[in-house]
C-alpha positions in Angstrom: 71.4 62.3 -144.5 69.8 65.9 -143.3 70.9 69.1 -145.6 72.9 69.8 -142.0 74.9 66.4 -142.0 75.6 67.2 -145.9 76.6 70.4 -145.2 79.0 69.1 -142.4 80.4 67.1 -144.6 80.9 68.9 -147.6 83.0 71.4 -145.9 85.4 69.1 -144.5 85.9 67.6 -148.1 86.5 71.3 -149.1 88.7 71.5 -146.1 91.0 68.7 -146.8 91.1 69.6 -150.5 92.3 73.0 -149.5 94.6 71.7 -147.0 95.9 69.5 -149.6 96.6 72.2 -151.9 98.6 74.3 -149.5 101.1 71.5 -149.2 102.3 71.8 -152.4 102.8 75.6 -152.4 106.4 76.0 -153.8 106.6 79.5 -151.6 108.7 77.7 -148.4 112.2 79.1 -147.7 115.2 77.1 -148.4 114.2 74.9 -150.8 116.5 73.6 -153.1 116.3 74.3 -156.8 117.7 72.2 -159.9 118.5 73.0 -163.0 116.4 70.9 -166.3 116.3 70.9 -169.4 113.3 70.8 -171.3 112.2 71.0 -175.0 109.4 73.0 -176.1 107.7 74.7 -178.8 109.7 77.8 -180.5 106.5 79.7 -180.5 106.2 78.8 -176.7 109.1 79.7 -175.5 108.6 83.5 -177.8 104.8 83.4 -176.1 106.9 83.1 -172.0 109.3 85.2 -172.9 106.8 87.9 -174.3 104.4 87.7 -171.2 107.9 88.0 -168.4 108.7 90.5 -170.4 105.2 92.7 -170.1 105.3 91.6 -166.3 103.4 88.4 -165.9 106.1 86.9 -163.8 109.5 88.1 -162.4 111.4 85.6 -164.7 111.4 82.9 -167.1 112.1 80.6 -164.4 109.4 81.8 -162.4 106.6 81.9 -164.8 107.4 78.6 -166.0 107.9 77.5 -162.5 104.2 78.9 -161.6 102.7 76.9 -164.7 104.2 73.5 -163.5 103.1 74.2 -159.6 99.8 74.6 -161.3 99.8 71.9 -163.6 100.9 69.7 -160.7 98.2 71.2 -158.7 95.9 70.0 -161.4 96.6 66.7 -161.8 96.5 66.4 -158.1 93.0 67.7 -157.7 91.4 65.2 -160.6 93.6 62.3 -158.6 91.6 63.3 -155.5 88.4 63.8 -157.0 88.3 61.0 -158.8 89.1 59.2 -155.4 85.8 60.5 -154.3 84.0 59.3 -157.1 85.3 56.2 -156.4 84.2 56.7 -152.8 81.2 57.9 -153.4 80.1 54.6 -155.3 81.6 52.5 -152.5 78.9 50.9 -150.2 81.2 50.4 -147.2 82.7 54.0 -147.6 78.8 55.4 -147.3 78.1 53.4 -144.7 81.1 54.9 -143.2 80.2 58.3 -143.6 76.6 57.1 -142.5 77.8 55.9 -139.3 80.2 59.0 -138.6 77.5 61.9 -139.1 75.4 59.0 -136.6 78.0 59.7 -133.9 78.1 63.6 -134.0 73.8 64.1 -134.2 74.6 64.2 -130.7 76.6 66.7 -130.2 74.8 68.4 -133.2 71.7 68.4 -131.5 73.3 69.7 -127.2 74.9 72.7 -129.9 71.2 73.2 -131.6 70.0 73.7 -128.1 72.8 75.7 -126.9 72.4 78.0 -129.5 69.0 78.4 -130.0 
């Protein structure tokens, strides 16, 4: 694979992990809240209230909401990058790939010419 085709495909991973991330934003209009109950830590819940109070978030709700989107976030992004370690030791996936960055050398090379 040329440092061009690596490069190509690189920033599409990067592109569909940031896509990925901006599904899950929890700024979207009209979306229905719910009321939990959780049970945590005295010291916690002194430590949140301490921090919305000096401006960290607008509210309680808020700042605890912000840490679970981002929790969530996290666990999401391990989940995908362990599916492209898993990809990345799969044969059939690299040939894949292989075959895909074939294709566009093509059209790699009329946009070298193009451009040059």
């Amino acid at each position: 694979m040329s440092p061009r085709q690596t490069l190509w495909f690189l920033g599409i991973v990067i592109y569909a992990i940031l896509f990925y991330n901006t599904i899950w934003t929890t700024k979207m209009p009209g979306r229905k809240l719910r009321k939990v109950t959780y049970s945590l830590p005295e010291a916690l819940v002194e430590d949140v209230r301490t921090v919305v109070r000096e401006g960290a978030a607008p509210s309680y709700s808020a700042f605890v909401e912000e840490a679970l989107v981002s929790g969530v976030r996290r666990a999401h992004e391990e989940q995908l990058a362990e599916a492209f370690r898993t990809a990345a030791d799969d044969p059939e996936f690299l040939a894949d790939v292989h075959h895909a960055l074939h294709d566009f050398n093509d059209i790699d090379d009329g946009l070298d010419r193009s451009n040059g």
